[in-house]
N, C-alpha and C positions, 0 to 999 in steps of 0.2 A: 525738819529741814534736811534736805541732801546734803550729800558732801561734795564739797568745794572743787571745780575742776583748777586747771594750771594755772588758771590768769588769775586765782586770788593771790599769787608773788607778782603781781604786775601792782607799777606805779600811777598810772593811769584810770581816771574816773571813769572813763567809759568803759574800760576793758574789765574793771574791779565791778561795774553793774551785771556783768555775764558770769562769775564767778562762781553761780549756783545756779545758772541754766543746765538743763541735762543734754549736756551738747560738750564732745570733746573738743575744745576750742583751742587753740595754739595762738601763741603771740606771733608776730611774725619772725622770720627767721628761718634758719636750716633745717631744726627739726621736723617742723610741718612740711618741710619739700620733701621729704627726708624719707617721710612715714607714708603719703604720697607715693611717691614713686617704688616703693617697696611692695605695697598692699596695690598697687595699677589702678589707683584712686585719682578721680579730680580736686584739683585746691576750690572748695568755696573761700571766696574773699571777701569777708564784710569792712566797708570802709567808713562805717559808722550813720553816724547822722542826728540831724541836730532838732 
């Protein structure tokens, strides 16, 4: 198994199921605008789904 990206400190069931996808994944928040805007990157936004 890989190693866990950021959202396995996340409280949330949906965010804790992408925790070992291989995708640098951010919770929401500053930092992802943050690293974004630094690297002249666009925000992907997944807003889940049921």
């Amino acid at each position: 198994m890989s190693e866990p990206n950021r959202l396995i400190n996340e409280k949330s069931p949906y965010l804790l199921q992408h925790a070992y996808n291989p995708v640098d994944w951010f919770p929401w928040g500053d930092a992802a605008f943050e690293k974004a805007k630094k690297e002249d990157k666009p925000v992907f936004l997944s807003i889940g789904y049921s």
